[in-house]
Residue, then its C-alpha position, 0 to 999 in steps of 0.5 A: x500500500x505504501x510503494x502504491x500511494x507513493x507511485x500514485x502521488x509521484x504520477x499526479x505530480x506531473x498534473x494540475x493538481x501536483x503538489x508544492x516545493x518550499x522555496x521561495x513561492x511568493x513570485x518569480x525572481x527578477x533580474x537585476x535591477x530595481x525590485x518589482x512586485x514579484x522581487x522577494x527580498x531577504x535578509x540572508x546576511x544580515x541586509x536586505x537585498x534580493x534573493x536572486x543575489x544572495x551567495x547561499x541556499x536560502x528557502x523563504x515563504x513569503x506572507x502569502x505562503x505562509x498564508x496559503x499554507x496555514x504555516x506557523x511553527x517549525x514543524x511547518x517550515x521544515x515540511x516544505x523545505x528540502x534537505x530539512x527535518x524536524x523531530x519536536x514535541x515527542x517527549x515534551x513541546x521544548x524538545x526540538x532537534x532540526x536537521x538541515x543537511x545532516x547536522x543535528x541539534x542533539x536533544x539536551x545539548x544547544x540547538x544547531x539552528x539559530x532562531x532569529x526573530x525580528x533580528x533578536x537570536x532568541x536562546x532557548x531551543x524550547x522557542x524553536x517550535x513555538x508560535x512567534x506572533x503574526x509572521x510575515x516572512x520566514x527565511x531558512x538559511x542552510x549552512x554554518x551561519x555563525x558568523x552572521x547570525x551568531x550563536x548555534x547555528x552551526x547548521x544553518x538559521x531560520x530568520x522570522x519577520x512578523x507584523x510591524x505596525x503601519x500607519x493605518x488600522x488593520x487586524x485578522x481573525x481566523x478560527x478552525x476547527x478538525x477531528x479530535x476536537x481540534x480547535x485553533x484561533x489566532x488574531x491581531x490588531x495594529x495601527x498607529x497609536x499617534x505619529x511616531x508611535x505604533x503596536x501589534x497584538x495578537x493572540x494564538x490558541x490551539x487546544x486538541x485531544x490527540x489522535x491516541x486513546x490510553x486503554x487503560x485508563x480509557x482517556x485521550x490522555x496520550x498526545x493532548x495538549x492546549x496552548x495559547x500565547x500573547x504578543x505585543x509590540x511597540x514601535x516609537x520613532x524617538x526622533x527622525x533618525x532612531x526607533x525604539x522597538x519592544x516586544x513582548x511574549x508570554x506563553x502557556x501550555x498544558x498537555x501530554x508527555x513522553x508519547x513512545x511505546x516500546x519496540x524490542x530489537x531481540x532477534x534470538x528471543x523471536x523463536x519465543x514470540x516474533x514481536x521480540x524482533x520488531x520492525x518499528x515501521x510496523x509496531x502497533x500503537x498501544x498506550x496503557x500507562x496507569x500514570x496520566x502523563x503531564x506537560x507544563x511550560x510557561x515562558x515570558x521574553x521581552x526585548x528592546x531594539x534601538x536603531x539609529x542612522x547617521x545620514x544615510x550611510x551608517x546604522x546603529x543597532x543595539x538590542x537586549x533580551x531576557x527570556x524566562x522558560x519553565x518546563x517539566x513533566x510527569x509520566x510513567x516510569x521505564x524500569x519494570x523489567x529490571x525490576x526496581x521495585x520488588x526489593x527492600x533496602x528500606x521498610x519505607x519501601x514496602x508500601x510500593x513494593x506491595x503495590x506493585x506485587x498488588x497492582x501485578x496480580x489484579x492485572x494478570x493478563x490485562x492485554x498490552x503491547x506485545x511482547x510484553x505480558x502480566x503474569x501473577x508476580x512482577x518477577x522478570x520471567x527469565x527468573x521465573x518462566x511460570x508466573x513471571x512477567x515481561x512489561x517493556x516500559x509505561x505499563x497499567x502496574x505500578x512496578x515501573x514507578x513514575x517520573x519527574x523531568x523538569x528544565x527551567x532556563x533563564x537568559x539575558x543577552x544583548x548585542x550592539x553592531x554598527x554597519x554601513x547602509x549604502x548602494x555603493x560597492x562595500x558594505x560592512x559590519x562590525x558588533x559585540x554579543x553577550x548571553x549569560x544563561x541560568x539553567x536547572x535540570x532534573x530527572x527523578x524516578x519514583x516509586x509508584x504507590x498509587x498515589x500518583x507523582x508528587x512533582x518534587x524532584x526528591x521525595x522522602x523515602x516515607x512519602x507518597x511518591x518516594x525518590x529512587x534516582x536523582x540527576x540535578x544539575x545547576x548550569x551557568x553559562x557566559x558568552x562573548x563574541x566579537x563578529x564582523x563582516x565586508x562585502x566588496x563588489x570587486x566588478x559591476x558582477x562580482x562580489x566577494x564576502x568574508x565574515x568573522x565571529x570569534x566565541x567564548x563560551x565559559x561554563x559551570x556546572x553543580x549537582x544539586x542532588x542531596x545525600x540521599x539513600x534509594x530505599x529499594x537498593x541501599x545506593x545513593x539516590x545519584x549512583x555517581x555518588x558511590x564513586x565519590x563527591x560531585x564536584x563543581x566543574x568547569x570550562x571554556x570552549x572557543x571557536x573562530x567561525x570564519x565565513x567566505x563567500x562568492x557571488x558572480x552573475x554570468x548574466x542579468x538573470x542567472x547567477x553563479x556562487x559559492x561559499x564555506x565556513x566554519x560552524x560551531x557548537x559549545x561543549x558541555x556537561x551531562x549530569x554528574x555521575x553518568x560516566x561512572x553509571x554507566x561504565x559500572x553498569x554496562x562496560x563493566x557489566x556486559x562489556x558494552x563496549x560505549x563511552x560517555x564523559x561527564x563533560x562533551x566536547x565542542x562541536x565543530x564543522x566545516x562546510x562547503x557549498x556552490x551552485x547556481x540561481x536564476x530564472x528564466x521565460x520572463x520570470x516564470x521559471x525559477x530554478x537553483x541548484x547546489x552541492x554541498x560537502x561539511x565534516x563535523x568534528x566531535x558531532x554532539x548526539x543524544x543517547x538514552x539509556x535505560x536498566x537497572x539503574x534507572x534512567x539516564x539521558x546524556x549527550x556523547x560525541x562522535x568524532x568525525x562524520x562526513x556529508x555530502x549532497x545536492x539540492x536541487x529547486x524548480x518552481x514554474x507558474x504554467x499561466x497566470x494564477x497557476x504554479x507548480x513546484x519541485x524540490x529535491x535534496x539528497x545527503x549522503x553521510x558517514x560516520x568516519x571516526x567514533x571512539x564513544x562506539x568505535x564499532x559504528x564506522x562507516x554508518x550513517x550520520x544519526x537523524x538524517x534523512x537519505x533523501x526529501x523530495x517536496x512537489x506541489x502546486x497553487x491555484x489561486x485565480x478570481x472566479x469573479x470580480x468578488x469571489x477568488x479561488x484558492x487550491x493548494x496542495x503540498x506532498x513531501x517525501x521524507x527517504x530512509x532514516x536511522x536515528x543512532x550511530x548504531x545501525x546494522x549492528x548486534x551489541x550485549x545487553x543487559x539481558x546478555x549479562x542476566x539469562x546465564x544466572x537466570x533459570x532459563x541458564x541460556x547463553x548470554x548472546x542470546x540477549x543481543x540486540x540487532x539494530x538493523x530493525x530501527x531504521x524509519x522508512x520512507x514515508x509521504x505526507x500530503x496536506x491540502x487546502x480548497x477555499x473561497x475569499x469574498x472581499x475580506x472574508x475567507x473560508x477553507x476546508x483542509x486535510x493534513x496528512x491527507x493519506x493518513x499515513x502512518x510514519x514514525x515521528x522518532x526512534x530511540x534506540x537504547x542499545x544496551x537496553x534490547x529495544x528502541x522509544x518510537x513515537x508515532x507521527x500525527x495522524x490525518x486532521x481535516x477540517x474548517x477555517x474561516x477567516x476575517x480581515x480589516 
């Protein structure tokens, strides 16, 4: 069904109803020469200008894209645009990683994208997939772009403009509503408040049920979320040379965690039961978790931008920012099958313990994913074949315990830059940045007693919800950086770039766990403090980020270019204590073979890039074409492990990874009122150095797709002199895509150290794992929307994900545990909207 859909689609392609690329949609580009209607002008470096002359690959969705498409979030950008995917909100809403020709931003590391909005680099990966206000145009800059848009964009940029107010009244609102109870509103107003002084407002909210239904406890209670926001901006001219710009967002959401189910990878198990080596493309979902899963996150920022001109001819900017962004979640626990819970270190511990042996009995045979099965005790069965039980993770008992995760990050940052603003052949920058960010982490694992998690990151051993492992760490981080660029028009059709940013990053870290006994084992809460004290560390990591670039234009309307740079990431700290955890409980346990460091080195890359732009037929055929080759230097990348332990979540480095690739583009508008476009992006990356998993060689760069390909068209054409018709339609195929150094590997697990002392007395390879399961496969989502506009109202049906195709959104493998965390895709949401502008 999956091979018909995709020849079905890759057919009508080529029809009126094919679907959209995601480059530049708004119009032709022009030739060179003063900018028409159709010309789309950008701020790729920082100026604005053409995107025609831009030396670089830049994907932009104008005000009206954004509009056809319903575009609004990350999510959306990364769907229309080749060469980039997204995995976002399957743990909690702040988790985004965005991968842009195979540089990934490593959950709990910093981001590889810089998110810069209204030119303000916001500092928080949580802000990546929010709502930012009324959008009027979005750039996505692939590529290391530090030296010009600053901070942790070592992959690349996406730069947002929204609504600056105007010297007229205007305003929108629109309302859907979809399946599952799915309601969405946003709204603005703007206008002049007096000469000289303007301001926006606008409000979003959005709340749905999900697609996923908890059978155990028969609730919607798997991917539910409600979200609103509000932004305000002011903008005052404080005299004919200078303006004041301030604004202003806070945030609420509520609604549903870590939405994974447990695949087994298992292979000499399948004899047993076939789901024990699972293909996770072809896991059936199923939730039965006896703890609701929770998600909360508040986030406040507020900002100033002061900008003065000297004559015509210099421009000083200055601007600072404070951001404040609480986040954390509750939800079932992971550790059943290591059975945490069934010992007794502590008489504080026997309540749980006997809600778990209770909760297990009145359970027994409750149906739940396969291969897992409750059998009459929680005793892992490969103890006790007869009555035992295999539970995977997030099971209706209480044996698996709770969890507690929270994140809260405060910034201040500021940056002032003095640049020239004229039409002659050199232009230039030169600025100053400082970031200085707060921030707290914490992973808790609790006994489950019935009573439900008590949201305190330590719980005493004779409360409710006692504590059983502790990971909490207070981060301090100090950037400064010092960046300039020159551009020099060295013919009337040549013109060369070069960009510096140099960046010192001092950061500490302290654990904040007490000393503290875990009542079922008689370890401390933090297994790293058997090894010794946690102690305060520290470091400093510096990186020069030079950028070069050259644009030639061959003719008025074709140019060619080229451009390299250097991209970089700051190191870091994982929690305290989980190098030794780790090495204790798998080197030393079931030779692993795997190693983590408490501190994680500095990211850098070097990336290469040349191609061409230009168009064609008076404008209507657009086409740019580009190749690209980056080695990634200790690329940061996220494991998750999971055993007797607990839980631990860590960033590692994988020493040397190469990619290479091409993207081509190709938008054509047939006559007027008709376009079709195409896009197509294919990476291929190796990893060639890795001393964490030395074994992992010649595999792929993690979380990066093989190939994107993005078709699509646009209607929009008057029926009458009133009455104008929109149609849009956008399909993006996503190719093959592993999500671990590990791939086709067999590795230990615990399982291996365990069925040579258990009554079933097997071999220990009889517990490996092999990986070759826990690649996604190539999926294809189409979104489409049909409406009508009469005069300044609209209204439209849409479809996302209109095939209901049923991709993975992730894949965790946790090696050493014999499985992965897969988190499903969203499912087809089709609906309603209308809308009203004055």
């Amino acid at each position: 069904m999956r091979a018909f859909k995709t020849l079905l689609l890759a057919t009508i392609a080529a029809s009126p109803f094919a679907t959209t690329s995601a480059f530049a949609q708004e119009g032709p580009q022009t030739a060179q020469g003063p900018a028409d209607e159709n010309t789309i002008i950008v701020t790729a470096r920082r100026q604005s200008e053409r995107l025609q002359d831009v030396p670089a690959s830049v994907s932009v969705l104008t005000a009206s894209t954004l509009e056809k498409t319903g575009a609004d979030s990350a999510d959306d950008f990364a769907q229309l645009t080749p060469g980039v995917t997204i995995v976002t909100g399957t743990a909690e809403a702040g988790d985004t990683q965005i991968n842009i020709r195979g540089i990934n931003g490593a959950r709990d590391a910093e981001s590889s994208v810089a998110l810069v909005v209204d030119g303000i680099l916001k500092t928080n990966t949580a802000q990546l997939n929010q709502s930012q206000g009324t959008l009027r145009q979005v750039e996505i800059l692939k590529g290391p772009q530090g030296a010009l848009y600053g901070r942790n964009a070592a992959a690349g940029a996406i730069v947002l403009q929204t609504l600056k107010p105007g010297d007229v009244f205007e305003g929108a609102v629109k309302a859907s509503y979809a399946n599952e109870n799915t309601i969405e509103t946003t709204g603005h107003i703007a206008g002049p408040v007096s000469d000289g002084l303007g301001f926006v407002l606008s409000g979003y909210y959005r709340t749905t049920d999900g697609f996923f239904r908890n059978t155990f406890l028969d609730r919607k209670v798997v991917d539910d979320q409600e979200v609103w926001s509000l932004d305000g901006r002011v903008v005052a001219d404080l005299g004919p040379d200078t303006e004041l710009d301030v604004k202003a967002r806070y945030a609420k959401l509520r609604g549903a965690s870590i939405n994974f189910n447990a695949s087994f990878h298992l292979p000499y198990f399948a004899a047993v039961n076939p789901a024990f080596y699972e293909d996770v493309n072809e896991h059936p979902f199923g939730y039965q978790s006896n703890i609701r899963p929770t998600n909360k996150q508040d986030s406040f920022d507020i900002s100033a931008k002061v900008e003065h001109r000297f004559g015509n001819d210099l421009v000083l900017t200055a601007w600072a920012l404070y951001s404040d962004i609480e986040q954390s979640l509750t939800a079932d626990g992971t550790s059943a099958d290591f059975a945490r819970y069934i010992n007794q270190a502590d008489p504080a511990a026997l309540t749980a313990i006997n809600a778990c042996f209770a909760s297990t009995a009145s359970l027994t045979g409750f149906p739940i994913n396969q291969p897992g099965f409750i059998g009459q005790i929680p005793v892992p069965f490969i103890f006790a074949p007869a009555n035992g039980s295999t539970f995977g993770a997030y099971s209706p008992t209480t044996c698996d315990g709770t969890q507690f995760q929270s994140r809260n990050q405060r910034d201040i940052s500021a940056e002032i830059r003095l640049a020239s603003d004229s039409s002659g052949p050199l232009n230039w920058q030169l600025g100053l940045y400082y970031l200085n960010i707060d921030r707290e982490t914490g992973v808790s694992l609790g006994a489950d007693t019935g009573a439900g998690v008590i949201e305190n990151l330590y719980n005493a051993p004779d409360s409710a919800n006692p504590t059983s492992l502790l990971v909490n760490d207070a981060f301090k981080t100090n950037v400064y950086a010092a960046f300039g660029s020159i551009d020099y028009e060295i013919l009337s059709n040549l013109t060369a770039g070069l960009a510096l940013r140099y960046d010192i990053e001092d950061r500490s870290t302290n654990s904040l766990v007490p000393t503290a006994i875990d009542p079922f084992t008689g370890s401390p809460v933090n297994p790293g403090q058997a090894f010794g004290a946690l102690t305060p560390k520290d470091a400093t990591f510096k990186q020069l980020q030079p950028k070069v670039s050259l644009n030639w234009a061959a003719l008025p309307n074709l140019n060619f270019y080229a451009n390299w740079g250097i991209g970089f990431k700051s190191g870091g700290f994982n929690n305290q204590g989980s190098s030794a955890i780790i090495d204790l409980n798998f080197n030393q346990a079931i030779g692993a073979d795997v190693t983590i460091e408490d501190q994680y080195r500095k990211e850098k890359s070097s990336a290469f890039e040349v191609g061409f732009k230009g168009s064609t037929a008076g404008g209507r055929l657009t086409f740019d074409m580009a190749g690209y080759y980056t080695t990634i230097d200790d690329m940061q990348f996220f494991e998750f492990f999971v055993g007797s332990f607990g839980l631990l979540r860590v960033v590692s480095n994988i020493d040397k990874v190469e990619v290479m690739g091409f993207e081509a583009n190709l938008g054509a508008e047939i006559v007027d009122g008709w376009k079709l476009y195409g896009a197509l992006n294919v990476t291929d990356s190796e990893i060639k150095a890795n001393s964490s998993r030395t074994y992992t060689v010649g595999n792929k760069s993690p979380y990066t797709a093989d190939w994107t390909l993005n078709l699509g068209t646009e209607i929009d054409t008057p029926i009458n002199e009133r009455l104008n018709l929109l149609l849009r339609a956008d399909y993006r195929l996503t190719g093959p895509t592993w999500f671990h150094s590990v791939q086709d590997q067999e590795q230990p697990t615990l399982f291996s150290g365990l069925l040579p002392i258990s009554e079933l007395m097997l071999p220990g390879f009889v517990g490996n794992a092999r990986y070759d399961v826990a690649r996604r496969d190539t999926f294809g989502v189409l979104n489409m929307r049909a409406g009508l506009e009469f005069g300044n109202v609209s209204a439209f049906v849409f479809a996302e994900n209109m095939l209901n195709e049923k991709y993975l959104n992730e894949v965790i493998p946790a090696i050493e545990f014999g499985g992965s965390f897969i988190s499903p895709g969203a499912r087809r949401l089709v609906g309603v909207e209308v809308g009203y502008k004055f």
